[in-house]
N, C-alpha and C positions, 0 to 999 in steps of 0.2 A: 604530495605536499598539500595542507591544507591549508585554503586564504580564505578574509572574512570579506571581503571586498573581492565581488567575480561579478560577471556579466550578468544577464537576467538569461540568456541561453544555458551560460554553461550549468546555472540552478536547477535549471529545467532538467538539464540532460541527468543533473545528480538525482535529482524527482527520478525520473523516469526510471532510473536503475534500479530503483528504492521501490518504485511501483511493480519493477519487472518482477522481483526479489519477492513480495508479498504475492503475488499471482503466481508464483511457479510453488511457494512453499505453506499455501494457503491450508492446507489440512496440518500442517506443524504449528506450535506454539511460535508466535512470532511477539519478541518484545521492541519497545521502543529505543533501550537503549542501544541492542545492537543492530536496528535497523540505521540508528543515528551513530553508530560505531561505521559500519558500511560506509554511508553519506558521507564521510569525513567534517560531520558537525557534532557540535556539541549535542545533548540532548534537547535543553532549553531552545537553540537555535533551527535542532533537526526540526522539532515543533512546529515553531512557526514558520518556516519555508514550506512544512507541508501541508498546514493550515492554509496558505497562502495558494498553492498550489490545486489542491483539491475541494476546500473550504468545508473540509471535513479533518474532523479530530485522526488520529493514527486507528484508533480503538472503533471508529463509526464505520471509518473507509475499511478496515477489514473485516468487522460485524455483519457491510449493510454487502461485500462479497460472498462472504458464507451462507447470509440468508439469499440473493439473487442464483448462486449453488445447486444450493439446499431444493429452490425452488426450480430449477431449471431439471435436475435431476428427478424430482416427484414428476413432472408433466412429462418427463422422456419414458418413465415406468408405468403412467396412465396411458399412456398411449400406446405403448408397447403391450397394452391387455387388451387395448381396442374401448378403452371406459371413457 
């Protein structure tokens, strides 16, 4: 059941699902609608609880994971050559 009026915990815990969900399926196309489909929010609404939350856009907060990745992965293959 979904309500527009909830605690500021139970938001969080919807965030975090929503956070978990972009972290496990980060190399798949991930959209906002059905992230806000998940969340049991509207689109407009998933927005801004997660604006609120990470104070990053949906499109930042998964961009600026794939580049931290992207970059994590090149220093683990530099190093693995001993460079």
């Amino acid at each position: 059941m979904c309500l527009n009026i909830m605690p500021l915990q139970h938001k969080l815990t919807r965030i975090e699902k929503v956070l978990d969900y972009i972290h496990e399926h980060l190399d798949e196309s991930i959209h906002v609608a059905s992230l806000a489909e998940k969340s049991c929010w509207s689109r407009w609404q998933f927005q801004r609880v997660f604006g609120e939350a990470t104070g990053l856009t949906v499109a930042q907060y998964i961009r600026e994971l794939r580049l931290s990745k992207a970059a994590e992965l090149l220093l683990s293959s530099l190093i693995g050559q001993g460079i």
